[in-house]
DSSP file (Angstrom, degrees, kcal/mol; ACC not computed):
  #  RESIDUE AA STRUCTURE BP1 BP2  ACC     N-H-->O    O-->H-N    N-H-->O    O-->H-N    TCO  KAPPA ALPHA  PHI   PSI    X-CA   Y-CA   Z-CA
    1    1 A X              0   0    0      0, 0.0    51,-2.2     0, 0.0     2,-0.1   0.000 360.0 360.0 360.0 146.1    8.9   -2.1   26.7
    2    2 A X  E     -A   51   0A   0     49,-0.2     2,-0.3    47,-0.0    49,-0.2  -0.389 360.0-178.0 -81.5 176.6    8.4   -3.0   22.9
    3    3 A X  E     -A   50   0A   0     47,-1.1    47,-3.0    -2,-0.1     2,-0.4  -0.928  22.5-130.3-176.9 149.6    8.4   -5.4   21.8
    4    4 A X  E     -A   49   0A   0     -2,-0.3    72,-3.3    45,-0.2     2,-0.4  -0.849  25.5-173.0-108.7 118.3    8.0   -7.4   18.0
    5    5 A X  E     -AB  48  75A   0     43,-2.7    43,-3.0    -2,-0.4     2,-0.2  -0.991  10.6-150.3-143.2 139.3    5.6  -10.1   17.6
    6    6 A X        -     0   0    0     68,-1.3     2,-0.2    -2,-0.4    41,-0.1  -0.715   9.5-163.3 -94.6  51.9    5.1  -12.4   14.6
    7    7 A X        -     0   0    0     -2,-0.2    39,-3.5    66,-0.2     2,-0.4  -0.404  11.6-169.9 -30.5  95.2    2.0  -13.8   13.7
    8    8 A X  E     +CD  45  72A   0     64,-2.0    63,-3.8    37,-0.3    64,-1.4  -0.902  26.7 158.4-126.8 112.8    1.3  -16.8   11.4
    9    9 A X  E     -CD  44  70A   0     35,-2.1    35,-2.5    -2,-0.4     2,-0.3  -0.755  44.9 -94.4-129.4 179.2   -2.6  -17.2   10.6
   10   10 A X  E     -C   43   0A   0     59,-1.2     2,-1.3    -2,-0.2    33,-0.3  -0.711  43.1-112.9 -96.3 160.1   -4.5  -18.7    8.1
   11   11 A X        +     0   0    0     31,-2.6     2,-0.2    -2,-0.3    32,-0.1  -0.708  64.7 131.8-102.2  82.0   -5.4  -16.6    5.6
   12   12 A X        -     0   0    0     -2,-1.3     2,-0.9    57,-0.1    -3,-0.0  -0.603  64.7 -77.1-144.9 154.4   -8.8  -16.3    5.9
   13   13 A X  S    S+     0   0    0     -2,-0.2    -2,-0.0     1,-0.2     0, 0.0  -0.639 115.0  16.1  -6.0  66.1  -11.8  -13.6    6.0
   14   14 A X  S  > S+     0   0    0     -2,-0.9     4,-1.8     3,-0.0     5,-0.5  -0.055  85.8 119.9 126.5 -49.2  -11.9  -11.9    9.8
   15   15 A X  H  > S+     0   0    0      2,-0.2     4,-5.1     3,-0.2    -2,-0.1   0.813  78.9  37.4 -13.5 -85.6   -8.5  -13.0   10.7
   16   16 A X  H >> S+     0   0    0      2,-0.2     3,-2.3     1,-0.2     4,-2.2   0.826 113.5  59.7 -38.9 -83.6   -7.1   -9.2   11.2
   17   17 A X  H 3> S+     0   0    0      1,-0.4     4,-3.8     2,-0.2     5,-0.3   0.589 109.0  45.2 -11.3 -65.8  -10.6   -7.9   12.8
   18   18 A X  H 3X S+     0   0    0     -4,-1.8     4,-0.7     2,-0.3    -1,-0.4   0.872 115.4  37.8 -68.3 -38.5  -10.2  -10.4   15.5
   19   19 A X  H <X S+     0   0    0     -4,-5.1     4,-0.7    -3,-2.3    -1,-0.3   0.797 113.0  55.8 -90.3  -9.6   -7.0  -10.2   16.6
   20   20 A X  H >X S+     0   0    0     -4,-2.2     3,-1.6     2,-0.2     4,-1.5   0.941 119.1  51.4 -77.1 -50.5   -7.0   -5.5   16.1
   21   21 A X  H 3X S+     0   0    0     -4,-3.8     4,-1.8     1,-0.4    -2,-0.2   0.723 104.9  50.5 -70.3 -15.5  -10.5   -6.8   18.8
   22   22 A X  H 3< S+     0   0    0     -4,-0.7    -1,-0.4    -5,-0.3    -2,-0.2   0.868 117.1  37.2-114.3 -47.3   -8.3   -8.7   20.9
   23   23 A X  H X<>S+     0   0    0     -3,-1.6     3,-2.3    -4,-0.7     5,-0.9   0.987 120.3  46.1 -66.3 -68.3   -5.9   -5.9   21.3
   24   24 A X  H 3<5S+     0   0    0     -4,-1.5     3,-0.3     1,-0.3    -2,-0.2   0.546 105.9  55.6 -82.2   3.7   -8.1   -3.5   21.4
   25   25 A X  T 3<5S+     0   0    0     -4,-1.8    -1,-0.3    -5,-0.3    -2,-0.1  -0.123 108.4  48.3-117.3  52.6  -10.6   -4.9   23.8
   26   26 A X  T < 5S-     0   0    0     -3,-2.3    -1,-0.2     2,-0.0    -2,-0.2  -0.197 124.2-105.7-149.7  26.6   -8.3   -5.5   26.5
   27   27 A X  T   5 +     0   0    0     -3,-0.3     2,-0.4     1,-0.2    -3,-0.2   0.773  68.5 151.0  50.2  44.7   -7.1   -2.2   26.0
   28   28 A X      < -     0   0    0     -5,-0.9     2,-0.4    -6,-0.1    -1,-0.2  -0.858  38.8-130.6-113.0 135.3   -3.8   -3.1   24.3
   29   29 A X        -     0   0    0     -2,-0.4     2,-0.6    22,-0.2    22,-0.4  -0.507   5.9-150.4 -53.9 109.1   -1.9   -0.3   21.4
   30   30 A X        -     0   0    0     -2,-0.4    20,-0.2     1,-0.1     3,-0.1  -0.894  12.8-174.6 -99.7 131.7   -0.9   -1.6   18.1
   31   31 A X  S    S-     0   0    0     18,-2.5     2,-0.3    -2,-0.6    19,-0.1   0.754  70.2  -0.3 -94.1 -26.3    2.0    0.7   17.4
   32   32 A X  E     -E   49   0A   0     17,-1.1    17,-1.1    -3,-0.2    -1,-0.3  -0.986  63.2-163.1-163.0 169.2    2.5   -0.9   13.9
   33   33 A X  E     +E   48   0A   0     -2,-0.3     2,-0.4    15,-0.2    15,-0.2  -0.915   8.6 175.2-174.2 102.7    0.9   -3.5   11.9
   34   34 A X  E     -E   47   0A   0     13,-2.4    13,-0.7    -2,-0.2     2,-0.4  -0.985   6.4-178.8-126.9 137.5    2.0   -5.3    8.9
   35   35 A X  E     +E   46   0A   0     -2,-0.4     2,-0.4    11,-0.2    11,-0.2  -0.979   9.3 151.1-156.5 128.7    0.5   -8.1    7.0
   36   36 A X  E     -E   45   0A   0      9,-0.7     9,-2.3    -2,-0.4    -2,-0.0  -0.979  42.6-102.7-154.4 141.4    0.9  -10.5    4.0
   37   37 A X  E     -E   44   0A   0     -2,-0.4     7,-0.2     7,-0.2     4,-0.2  -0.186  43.7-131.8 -54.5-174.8    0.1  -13.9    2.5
   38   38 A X        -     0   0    0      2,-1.1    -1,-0.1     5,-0.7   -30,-0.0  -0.174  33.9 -90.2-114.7-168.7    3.1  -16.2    2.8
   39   39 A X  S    S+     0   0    0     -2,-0.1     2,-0.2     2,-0.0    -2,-0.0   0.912 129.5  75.2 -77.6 -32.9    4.8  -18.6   -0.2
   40   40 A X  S    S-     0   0    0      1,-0.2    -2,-1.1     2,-0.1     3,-0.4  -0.506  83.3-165.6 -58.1 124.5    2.1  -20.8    1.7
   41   41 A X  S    S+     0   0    0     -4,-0.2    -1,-0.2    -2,-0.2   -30,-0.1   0.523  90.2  60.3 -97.7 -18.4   -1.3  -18.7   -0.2
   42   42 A X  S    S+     0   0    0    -32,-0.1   -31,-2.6    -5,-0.0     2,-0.3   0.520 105.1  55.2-102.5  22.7   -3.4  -20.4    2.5
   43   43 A X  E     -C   10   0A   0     -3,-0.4    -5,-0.7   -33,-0.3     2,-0.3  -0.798  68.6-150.8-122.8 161.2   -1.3  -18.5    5.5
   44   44 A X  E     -CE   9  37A   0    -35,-2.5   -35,-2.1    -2,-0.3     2,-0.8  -0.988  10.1-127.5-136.9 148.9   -0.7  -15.2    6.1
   45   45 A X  E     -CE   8  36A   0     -9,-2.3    -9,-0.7    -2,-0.3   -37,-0.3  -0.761  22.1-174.1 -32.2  77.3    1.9  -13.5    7.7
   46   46 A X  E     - E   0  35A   0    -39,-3.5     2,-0.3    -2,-0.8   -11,-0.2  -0.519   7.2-169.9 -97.1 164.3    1.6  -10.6   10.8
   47   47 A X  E     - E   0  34A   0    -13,-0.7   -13,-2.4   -41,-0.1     2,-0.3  -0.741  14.5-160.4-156.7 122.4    4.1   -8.6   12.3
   48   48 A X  E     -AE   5  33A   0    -43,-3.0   -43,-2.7    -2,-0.3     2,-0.3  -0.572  12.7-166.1-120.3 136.1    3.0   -6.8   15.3
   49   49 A X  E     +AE   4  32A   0    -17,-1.1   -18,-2.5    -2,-0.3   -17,-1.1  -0.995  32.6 144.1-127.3 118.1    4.5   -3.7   17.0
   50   50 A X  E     -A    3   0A   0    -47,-3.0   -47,-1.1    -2,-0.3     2,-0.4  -0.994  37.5-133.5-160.4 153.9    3.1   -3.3   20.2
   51   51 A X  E     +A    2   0A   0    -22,-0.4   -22,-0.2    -2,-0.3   -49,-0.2  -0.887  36.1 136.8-121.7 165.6    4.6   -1.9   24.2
   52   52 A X        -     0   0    0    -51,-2.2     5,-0.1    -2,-0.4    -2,-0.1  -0.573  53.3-102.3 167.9 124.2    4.0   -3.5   27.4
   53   53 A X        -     0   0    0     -2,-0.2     4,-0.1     3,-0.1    -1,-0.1   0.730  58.2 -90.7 -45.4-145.7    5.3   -4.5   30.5
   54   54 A X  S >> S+     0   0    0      3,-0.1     4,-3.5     2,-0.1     3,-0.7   0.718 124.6  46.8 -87.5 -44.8    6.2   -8.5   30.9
   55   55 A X  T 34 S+     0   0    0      1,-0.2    -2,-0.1     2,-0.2     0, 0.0   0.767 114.2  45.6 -60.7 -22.2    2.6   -9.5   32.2
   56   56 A X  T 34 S+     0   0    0      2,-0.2    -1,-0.2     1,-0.1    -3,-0.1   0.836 114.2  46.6 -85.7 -30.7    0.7   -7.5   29.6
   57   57 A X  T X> S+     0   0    0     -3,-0.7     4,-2.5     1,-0.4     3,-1.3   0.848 117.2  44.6-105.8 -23.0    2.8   -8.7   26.5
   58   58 A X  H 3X S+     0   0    0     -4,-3.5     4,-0.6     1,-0.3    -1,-0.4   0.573 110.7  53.3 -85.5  15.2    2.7  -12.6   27.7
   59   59 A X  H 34 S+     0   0    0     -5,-0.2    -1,-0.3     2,-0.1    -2,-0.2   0.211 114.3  46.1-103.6  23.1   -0.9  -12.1   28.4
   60   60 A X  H X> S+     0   0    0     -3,-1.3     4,-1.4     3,-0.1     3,-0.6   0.554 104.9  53.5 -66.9 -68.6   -0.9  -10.9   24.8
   61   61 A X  H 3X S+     0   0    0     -4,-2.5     4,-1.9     1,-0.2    -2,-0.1   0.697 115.4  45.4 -85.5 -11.9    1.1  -13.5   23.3
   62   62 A X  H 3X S+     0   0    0     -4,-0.6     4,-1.3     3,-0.2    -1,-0.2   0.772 106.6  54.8-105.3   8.1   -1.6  -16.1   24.9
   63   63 A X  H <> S+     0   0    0     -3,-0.6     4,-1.4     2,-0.2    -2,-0.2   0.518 107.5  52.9 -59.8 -43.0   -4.3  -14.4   24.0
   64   64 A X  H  < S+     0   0    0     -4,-1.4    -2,-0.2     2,-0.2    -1,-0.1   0.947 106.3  49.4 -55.0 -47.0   -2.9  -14.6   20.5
   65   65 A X  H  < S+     0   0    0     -4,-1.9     5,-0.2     1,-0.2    -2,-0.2   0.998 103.4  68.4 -83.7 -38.0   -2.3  -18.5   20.4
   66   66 A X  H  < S+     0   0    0     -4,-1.3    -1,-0.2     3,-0.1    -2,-0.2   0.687  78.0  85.0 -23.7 -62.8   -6.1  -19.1   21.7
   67   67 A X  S >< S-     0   0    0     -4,-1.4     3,-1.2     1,-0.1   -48,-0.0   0.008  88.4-118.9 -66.9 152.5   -7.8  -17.9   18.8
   68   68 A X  T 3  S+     0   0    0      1,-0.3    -1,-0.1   -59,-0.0     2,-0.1   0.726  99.0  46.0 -40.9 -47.8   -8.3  -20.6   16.2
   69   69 A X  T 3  S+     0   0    0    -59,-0.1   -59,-1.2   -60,-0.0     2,-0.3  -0.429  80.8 109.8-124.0  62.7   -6.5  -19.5   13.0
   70   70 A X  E <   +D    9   0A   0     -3,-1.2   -61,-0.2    -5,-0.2     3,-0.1  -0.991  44.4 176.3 -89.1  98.7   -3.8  -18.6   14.8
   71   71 A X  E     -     0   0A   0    -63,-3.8     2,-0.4    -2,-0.3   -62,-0.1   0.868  66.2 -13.5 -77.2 -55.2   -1.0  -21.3   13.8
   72   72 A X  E     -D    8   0A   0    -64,-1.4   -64,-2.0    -8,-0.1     2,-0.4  -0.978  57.4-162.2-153.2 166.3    2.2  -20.1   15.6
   73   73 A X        -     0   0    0     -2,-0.4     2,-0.3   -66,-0.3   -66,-0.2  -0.924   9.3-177.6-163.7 132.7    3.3  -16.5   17.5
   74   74 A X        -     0   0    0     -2,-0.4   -68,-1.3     7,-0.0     2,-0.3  -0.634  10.5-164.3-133.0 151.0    7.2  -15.3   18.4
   75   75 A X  B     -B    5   0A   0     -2,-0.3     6,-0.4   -70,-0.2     4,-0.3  -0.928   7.9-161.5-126.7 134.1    7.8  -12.4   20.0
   76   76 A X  S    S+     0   0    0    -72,-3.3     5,-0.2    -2,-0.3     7,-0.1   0.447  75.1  62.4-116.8  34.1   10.9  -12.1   19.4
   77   77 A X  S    S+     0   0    0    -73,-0.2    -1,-0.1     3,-0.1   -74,-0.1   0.570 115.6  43.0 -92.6 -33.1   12.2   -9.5   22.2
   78   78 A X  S    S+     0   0    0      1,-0.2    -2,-0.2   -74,-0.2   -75,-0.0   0.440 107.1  51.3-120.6  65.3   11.2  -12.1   24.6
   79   79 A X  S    S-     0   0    0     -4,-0.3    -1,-0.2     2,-0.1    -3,-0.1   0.600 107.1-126.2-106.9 -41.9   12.3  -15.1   23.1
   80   80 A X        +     0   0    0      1,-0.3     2,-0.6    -5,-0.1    -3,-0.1   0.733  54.1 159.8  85.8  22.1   15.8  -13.2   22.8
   81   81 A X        -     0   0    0     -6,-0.4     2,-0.6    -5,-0.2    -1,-0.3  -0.716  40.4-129.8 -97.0 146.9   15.9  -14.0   18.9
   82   82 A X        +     0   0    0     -2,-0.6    76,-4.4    76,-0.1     2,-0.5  -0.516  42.7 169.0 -91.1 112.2   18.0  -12.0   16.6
   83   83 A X  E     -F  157   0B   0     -2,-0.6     2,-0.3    74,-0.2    74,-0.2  -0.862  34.4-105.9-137.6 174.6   16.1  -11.1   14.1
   84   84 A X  E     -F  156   0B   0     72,-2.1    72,-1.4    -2,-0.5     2,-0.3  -0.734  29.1-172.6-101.1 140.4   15.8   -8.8   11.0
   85   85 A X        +     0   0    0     -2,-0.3     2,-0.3    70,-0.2    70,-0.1  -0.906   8.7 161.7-123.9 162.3   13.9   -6.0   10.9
   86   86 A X        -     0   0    0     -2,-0.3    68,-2.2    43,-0.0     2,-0.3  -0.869  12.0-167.9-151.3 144.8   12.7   -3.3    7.8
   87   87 A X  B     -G  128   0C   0     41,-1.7    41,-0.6    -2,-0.3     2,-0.3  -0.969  14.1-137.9-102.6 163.1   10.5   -1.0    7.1
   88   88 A X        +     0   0    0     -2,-0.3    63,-1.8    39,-0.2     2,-0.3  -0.713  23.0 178.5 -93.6 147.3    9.3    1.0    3.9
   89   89 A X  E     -H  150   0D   0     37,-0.5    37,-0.8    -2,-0.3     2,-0.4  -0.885  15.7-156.1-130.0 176.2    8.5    4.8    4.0
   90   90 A X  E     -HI 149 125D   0     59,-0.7    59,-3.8    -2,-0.3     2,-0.3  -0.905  15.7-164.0-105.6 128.3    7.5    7.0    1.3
   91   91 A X  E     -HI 148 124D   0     33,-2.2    33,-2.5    -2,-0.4     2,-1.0  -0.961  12.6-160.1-120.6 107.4    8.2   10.8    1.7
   92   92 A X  E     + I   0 123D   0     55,-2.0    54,-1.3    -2,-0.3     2,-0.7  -0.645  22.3 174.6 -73.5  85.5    6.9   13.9   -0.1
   93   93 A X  E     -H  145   0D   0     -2,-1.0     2,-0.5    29,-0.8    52,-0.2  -0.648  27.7-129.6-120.1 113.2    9.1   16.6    0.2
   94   94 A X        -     0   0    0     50,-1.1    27,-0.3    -2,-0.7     2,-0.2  -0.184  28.9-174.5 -73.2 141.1    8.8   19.6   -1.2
   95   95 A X        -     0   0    0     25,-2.4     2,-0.1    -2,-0.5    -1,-0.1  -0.657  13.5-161.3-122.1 163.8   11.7   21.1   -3.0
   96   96 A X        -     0   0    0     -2,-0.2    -1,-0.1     0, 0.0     0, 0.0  -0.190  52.6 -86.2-117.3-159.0   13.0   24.4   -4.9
   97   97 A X  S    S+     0   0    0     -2,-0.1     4,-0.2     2,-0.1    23,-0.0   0.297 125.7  53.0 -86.8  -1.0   15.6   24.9   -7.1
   98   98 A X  S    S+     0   0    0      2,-0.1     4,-0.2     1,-0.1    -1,-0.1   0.549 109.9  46.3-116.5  -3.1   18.1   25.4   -4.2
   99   99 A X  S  > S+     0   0    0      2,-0.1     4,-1.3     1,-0.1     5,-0.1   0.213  84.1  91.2-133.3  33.5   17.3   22.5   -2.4
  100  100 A X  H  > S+     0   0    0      2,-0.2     4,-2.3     3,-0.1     3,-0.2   0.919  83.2  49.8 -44.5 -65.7   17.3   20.1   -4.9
  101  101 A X  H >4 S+     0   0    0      1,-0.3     3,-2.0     2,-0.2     2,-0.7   0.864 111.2  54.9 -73.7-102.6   21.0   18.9   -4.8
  102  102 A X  H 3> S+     0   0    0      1,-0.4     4,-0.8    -4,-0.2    -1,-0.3  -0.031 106.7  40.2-107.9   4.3   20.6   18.5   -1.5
  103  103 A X  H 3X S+     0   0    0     -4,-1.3     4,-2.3    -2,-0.7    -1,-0.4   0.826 111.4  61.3 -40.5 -58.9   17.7   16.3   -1.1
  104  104 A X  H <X S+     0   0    0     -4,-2.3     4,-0.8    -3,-2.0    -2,-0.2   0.800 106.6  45.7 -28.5 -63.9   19.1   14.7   -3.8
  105  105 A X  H  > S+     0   0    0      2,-0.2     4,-1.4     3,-0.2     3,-0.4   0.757 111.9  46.3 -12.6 -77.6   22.1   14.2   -1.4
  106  106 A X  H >X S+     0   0    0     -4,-0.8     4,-2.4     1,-0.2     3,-1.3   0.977 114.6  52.3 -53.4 -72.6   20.2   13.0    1.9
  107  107 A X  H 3<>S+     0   0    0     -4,-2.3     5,-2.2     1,-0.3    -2,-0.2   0.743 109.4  45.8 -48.2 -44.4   18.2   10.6   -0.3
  108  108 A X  H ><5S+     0   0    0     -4,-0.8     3,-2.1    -3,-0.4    -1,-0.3   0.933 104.6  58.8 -84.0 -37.7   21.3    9.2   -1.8
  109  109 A X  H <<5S+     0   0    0     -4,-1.4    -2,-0.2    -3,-1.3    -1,-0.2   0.912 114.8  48.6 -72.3 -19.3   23.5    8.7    2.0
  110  110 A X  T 3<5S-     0   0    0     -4,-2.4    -1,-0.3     1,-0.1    -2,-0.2   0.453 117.2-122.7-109.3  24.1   20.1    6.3    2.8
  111  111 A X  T < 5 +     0   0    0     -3,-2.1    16,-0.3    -5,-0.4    -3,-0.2   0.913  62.0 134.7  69.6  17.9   20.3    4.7   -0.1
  112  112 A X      < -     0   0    0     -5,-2.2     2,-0.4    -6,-0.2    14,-0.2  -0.431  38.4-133.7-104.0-160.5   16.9    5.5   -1.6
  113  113 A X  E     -J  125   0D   0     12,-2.6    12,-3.7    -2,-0.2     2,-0.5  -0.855  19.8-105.2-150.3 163.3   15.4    6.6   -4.7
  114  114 A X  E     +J  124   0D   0     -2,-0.4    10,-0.2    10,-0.2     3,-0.1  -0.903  29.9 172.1-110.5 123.9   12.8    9.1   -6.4
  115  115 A X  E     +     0   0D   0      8,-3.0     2,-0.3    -2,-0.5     9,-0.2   0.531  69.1  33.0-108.9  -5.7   10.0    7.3   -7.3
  116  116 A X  E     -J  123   0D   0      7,-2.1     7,-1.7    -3,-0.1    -1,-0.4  -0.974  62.5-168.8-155.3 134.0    8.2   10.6   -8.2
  117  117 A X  E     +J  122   0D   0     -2,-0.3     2,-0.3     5,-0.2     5,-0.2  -0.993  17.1 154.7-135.5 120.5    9.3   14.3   -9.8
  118  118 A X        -     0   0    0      3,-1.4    -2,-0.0    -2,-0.3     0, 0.0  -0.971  55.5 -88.5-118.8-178.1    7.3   17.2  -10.0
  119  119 A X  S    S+     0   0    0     -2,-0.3     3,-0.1     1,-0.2    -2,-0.0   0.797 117.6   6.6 -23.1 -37.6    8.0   20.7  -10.2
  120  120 A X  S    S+     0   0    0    -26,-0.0   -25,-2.4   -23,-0.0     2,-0.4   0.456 123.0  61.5-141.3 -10.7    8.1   21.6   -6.5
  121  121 A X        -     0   0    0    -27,-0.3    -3,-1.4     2,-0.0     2,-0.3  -0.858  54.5-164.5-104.3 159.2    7.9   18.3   -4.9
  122  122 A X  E     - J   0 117D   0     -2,-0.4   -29,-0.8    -5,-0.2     2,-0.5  -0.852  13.4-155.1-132.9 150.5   10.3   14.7   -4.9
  123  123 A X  E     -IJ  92 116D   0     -7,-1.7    -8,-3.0    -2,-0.3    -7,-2.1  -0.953  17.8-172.9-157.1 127.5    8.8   11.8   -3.7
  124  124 A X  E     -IJ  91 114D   0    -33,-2.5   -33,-2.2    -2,-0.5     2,-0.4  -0.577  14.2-150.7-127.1 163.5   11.5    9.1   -2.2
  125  125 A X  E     +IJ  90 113D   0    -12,-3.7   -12,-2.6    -2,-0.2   -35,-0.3  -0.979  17.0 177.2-127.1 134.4   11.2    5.7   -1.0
  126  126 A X        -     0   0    0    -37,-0.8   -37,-0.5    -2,-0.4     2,-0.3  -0.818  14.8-152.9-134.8 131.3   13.6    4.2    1.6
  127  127 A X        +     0   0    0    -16,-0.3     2,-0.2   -39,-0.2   -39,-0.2  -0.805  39.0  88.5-102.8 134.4   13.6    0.9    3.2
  128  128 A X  B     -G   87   0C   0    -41,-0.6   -41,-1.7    -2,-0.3     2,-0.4  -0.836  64.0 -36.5 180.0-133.7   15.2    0.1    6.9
  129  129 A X     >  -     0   0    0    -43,-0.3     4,-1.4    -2,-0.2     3,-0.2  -0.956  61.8 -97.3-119.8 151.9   15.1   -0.2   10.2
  130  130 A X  H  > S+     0   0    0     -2,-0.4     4,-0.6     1,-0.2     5,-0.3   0.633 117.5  49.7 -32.5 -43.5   13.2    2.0   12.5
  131  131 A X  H  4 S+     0   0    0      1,-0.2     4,-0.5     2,-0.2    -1,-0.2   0.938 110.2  48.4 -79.7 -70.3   16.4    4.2   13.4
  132  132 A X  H  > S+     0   0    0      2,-0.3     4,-2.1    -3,-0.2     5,-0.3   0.634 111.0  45.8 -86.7 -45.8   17.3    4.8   10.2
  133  133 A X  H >< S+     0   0    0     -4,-1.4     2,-3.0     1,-0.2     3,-2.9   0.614 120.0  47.0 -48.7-116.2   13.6    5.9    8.7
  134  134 A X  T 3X S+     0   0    0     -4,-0.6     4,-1.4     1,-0.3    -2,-0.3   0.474 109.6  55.4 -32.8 -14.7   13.5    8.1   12.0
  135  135 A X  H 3> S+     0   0    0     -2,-3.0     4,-1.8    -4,-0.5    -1,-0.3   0.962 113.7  38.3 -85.3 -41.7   17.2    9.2   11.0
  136  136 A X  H <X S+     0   0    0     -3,-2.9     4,-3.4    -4,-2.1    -2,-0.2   0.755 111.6  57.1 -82.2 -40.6   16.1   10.4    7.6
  137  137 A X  H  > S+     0   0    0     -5,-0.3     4,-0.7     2,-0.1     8,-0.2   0.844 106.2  49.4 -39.8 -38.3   12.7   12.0    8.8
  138  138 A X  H >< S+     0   0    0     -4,-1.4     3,-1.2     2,-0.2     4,-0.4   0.970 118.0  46.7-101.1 -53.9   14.6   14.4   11.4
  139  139 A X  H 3X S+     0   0    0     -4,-1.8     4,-0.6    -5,-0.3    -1,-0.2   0.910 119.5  38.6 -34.1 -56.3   17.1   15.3    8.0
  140  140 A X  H 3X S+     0   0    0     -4,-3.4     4,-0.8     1,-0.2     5,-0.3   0.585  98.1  75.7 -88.4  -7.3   14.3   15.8    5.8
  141  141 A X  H X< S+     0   0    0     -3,-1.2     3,-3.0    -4,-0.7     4,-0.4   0.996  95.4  51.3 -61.3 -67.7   11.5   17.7    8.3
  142  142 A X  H 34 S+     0   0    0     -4,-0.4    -1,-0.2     1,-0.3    -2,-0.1   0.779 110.9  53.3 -37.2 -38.3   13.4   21.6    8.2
  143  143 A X  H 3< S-     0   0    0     -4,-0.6    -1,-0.3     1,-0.1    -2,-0.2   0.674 130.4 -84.1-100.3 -16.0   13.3   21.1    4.9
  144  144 A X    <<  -     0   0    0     -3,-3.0   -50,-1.1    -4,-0.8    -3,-0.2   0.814  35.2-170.2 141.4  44.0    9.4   20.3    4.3
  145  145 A X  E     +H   93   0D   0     -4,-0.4   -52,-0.2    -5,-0.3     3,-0.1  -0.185  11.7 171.1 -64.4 112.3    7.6   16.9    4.6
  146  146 A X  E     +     0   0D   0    -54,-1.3     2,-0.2     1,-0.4    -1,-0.2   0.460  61.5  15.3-111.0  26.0    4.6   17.5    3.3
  147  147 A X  E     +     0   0D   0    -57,-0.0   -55,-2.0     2,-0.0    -1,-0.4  -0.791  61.5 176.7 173.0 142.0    3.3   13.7    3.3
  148  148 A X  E     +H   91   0D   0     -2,-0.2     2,-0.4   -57,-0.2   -57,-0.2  -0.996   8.9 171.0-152.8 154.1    4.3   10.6    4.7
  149  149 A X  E     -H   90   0D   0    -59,-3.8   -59,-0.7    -2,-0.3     2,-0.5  -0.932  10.2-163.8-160.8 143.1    3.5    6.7    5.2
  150  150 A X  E     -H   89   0D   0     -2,-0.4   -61,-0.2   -61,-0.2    -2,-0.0  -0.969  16.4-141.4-134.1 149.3    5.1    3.8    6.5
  151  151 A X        -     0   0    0    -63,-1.8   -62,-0.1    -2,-0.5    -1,-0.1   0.577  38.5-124.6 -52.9 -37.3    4.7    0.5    6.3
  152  152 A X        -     0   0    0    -64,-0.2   -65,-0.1  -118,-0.1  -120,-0.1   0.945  40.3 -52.6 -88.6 162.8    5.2   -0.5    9.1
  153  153 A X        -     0   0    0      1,-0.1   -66,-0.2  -120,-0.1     2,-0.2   0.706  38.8-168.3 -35.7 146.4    7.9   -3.3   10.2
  154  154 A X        +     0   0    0    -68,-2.2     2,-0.4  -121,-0.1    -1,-0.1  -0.665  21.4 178.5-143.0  97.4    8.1   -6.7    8.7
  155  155 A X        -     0   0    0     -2,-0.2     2,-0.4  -107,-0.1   -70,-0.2  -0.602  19.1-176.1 -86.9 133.3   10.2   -8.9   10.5
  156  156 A X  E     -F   84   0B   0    -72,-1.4   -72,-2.1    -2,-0.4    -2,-0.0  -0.980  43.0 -87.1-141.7 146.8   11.6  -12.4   10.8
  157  157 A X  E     -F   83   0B   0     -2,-0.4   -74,-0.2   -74,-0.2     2,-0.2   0.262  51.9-127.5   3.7 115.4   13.9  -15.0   13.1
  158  158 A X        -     0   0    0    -76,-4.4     2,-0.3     1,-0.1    -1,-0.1  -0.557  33.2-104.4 -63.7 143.0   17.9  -14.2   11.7
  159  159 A X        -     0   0    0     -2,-0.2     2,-0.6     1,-0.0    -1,-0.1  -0.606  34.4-105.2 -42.6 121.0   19.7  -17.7   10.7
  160  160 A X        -     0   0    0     -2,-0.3     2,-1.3     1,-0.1    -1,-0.0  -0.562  33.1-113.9 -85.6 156.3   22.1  -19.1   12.8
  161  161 A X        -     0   0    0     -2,-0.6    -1,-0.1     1,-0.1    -3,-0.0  -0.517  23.4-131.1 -61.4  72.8   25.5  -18.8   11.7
  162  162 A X        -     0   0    0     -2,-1.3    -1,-0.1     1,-0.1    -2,-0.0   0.064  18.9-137.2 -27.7 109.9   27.4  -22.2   10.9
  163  163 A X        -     0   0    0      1,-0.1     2,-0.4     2,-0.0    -1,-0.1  -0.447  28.6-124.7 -64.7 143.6   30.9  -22.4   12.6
  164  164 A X              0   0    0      1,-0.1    -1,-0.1     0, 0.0    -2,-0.0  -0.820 360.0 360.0-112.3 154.8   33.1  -23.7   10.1
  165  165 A X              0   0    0     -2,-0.4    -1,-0.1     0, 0.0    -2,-0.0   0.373 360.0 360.0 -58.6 360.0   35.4  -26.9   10.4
């Protein structure tokens, strides 16, 4: 199963190293990997993409709080928290004069942009959630991806919802 894990370190030298060693010398995949200071400048942010059974991903998550500058770790499929999820892509896709408009088109039903024009290429940006990237990839492959990158996911813990009186 996948599963989404959240990471809150201090923001430090080594941080990342040690915890990509810690996956990867217990022979665990990180499937995506995203990372940023916080408002906090001395914290950082992680968000961890990673699959595994139940035993593997809590021997994961306690592997996680050991190390020192490690503050706090959710996973938040099992925690069961409703969270938000996005990711960024950039796409280079080359285009003619006949399949302009209708890049143009695709780009516009997900609500992205052209961040880059030449002759024979467009290069779009879209931000979402995993389906929706993947939704727009399988549009935009017949037509010619010649370069791609994604961010990959940066997630956090939804609000709950305030009944009102």
């Amino acid at each position: 199963m996948r599963h989404t894990i959240s990471v809150q370190v201090d923001n430090k030298p080594g941080v990342l190293a040690r915890i990509a060693g810690l996956f990867s010398g217990r022979g665990f995949n990180i499937e995506s990997l995203s990372v940023n200071e916080t408002l906090d400048p001395t914290m950082s942010q992680m968000t961890i993409v990673t699959r595994g059974d139940d035993r593997i991903i809590e021997q994961i998550n306690k592997q996680l709080n050991k190390l020192i500058d490690v503050i706090k770790v959710v996973d938040f499929e099992s925690r069961g928290e409703d969270f938000i999820e996005r990711e960024l892509v950039l796409i280079k896709v080359a285009v003619d004069e006949h399949r302009r408009s209708e890049v143009l088109s695709i780009i516009d039903i997900f609500r992205g942009k052209v961040v880059d024009v030449s002759r024979t290429h467009y290069t779009i940006e879209v931000t979402g959630d995993e389906d929706k990237i993947n939704a727009l990839i399988d549009l935009l492959k017949p037509i010619g991806i010649k370069e791609m990158v994604r961010s990959g996911k940066a997630a956090m813990v939804r609000e709950k919802k305030r009944n009102s009186p």
